[in-house]
SEFI-412801 format. One record per residue (C-alpha): residue number from 1; z negated, x negated, y negated; residue in three letters. Coordinates in pm, whole numbers, plus 50000, padded with zeros to 5 digits. Layout:
N
doba | pz | px | py | drenfi
NUM | Z | X | Y | ALA
...
***
This chain:
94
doba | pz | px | py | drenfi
1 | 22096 | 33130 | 70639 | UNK
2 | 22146 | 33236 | 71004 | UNK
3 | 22420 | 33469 | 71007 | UNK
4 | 22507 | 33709 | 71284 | UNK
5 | 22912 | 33803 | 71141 | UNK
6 | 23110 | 33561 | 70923 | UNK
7 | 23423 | 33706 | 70811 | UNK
8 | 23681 | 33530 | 70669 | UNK
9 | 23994 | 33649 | 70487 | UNK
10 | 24292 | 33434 | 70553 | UNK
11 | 24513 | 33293 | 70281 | UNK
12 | 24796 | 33035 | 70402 | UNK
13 | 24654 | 32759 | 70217 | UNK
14 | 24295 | 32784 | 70403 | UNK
15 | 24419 | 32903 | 70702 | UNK
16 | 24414 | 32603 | 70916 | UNK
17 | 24102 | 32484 | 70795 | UNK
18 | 23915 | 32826 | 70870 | UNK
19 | 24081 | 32838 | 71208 | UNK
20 | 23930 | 32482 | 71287 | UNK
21 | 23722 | 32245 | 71131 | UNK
22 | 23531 | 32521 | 70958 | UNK
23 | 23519 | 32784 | 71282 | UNK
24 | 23413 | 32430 | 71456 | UNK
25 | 23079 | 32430 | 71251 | UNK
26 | 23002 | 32759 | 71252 | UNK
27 | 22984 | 32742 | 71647 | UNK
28 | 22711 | 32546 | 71612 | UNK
29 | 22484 | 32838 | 71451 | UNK
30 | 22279 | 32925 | 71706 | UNK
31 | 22225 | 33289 | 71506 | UNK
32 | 22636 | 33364 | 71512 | UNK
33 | 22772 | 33617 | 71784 | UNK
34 | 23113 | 33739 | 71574 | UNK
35 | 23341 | 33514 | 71393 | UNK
36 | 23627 | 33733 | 71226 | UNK
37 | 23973 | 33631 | 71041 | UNK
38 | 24164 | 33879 | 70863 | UNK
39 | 24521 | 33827 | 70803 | UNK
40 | 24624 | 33851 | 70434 | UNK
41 | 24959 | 33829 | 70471 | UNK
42 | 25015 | 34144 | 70708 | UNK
43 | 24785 | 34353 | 70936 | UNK
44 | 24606 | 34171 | 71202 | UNK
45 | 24225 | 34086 | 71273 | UNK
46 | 24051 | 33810 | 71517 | UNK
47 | 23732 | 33852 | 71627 | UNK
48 | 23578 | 33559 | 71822 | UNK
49 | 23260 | 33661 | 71976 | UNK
50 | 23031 | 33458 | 72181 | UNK
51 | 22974 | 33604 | 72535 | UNK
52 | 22675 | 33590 | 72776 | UNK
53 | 22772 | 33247 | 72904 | UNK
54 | 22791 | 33118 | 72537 | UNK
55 | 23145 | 33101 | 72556 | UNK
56 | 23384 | 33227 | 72260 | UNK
57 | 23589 | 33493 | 72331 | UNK
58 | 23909 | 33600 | 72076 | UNK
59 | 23934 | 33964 | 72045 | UNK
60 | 24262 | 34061 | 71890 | UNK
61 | 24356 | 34339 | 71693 | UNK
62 | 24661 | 34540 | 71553 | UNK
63 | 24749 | 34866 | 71271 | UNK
64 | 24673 | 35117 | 71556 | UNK
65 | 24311 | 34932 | 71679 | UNK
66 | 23961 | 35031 | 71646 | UNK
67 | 23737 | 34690 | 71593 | UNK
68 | 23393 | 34700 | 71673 | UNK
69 | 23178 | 34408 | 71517 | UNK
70 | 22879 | 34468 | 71800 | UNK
71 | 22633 | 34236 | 71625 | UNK
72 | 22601 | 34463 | 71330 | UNK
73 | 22663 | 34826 | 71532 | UNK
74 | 22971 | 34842 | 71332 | UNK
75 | 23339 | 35054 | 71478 | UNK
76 | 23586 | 35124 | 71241 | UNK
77 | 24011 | 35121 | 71202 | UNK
78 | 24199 | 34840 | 71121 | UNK
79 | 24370 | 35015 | 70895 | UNK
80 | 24039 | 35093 | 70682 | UNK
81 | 24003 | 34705 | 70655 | UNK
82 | 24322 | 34673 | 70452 | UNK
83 | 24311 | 35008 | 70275 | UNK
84 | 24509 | 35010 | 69887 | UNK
85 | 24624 | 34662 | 70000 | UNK
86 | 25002 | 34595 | 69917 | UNK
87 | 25163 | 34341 | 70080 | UNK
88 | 25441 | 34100 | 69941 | UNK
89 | 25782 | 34124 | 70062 | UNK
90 | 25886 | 33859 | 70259 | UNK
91 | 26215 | 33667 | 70197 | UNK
92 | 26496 | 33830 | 70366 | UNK
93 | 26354 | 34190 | 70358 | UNK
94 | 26451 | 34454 | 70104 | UNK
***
């Protein structure tokens, strides 16, 4: 009911919808400091977090990254987030 950390796992279908209309609501939450996407389609995380000023700031990270999620005290490897998940091959690669 008043969140602190929504995360949101991408799928290319809901992508553009979580990226705006949705994220556009939940910046209204008074309660929300981290807004997070994960990528399902390869490795990559956004966290948007709201700053002193009340501005949101995007936070990017990659394979070799270390995100910490400071509303809930929370470090830990990218990699960790996408642990036993296989990823499609795309067209064109063998």
């Amino acid at each position: 009911m008043n969140p602190c950390l929504i995360v949101e796992v991408l799928s290319p279908s809901t992508e553009a919808y979580d990226r705006g209309g949705k994220f556009a609501r939940y910046r209204q939450l008074e309660t929300l400091q981290e807004y997070v996407l994960i990528d399902s389609e390869q490795i990559g995380v956004e966290c948007f977090r709201r700053n002193e000023q009340g501005l949101w700031v995007l936070y990017p990270y990659a394979t070799e990254d270390t995100i910490t999620l400071t509303s809930v005290g929370l470090s830990l490897p990218v990699t960790a987030l996408y642990r036993q998940v296989k990823f499609d091959a795309k067209e064109g690669e063998n």
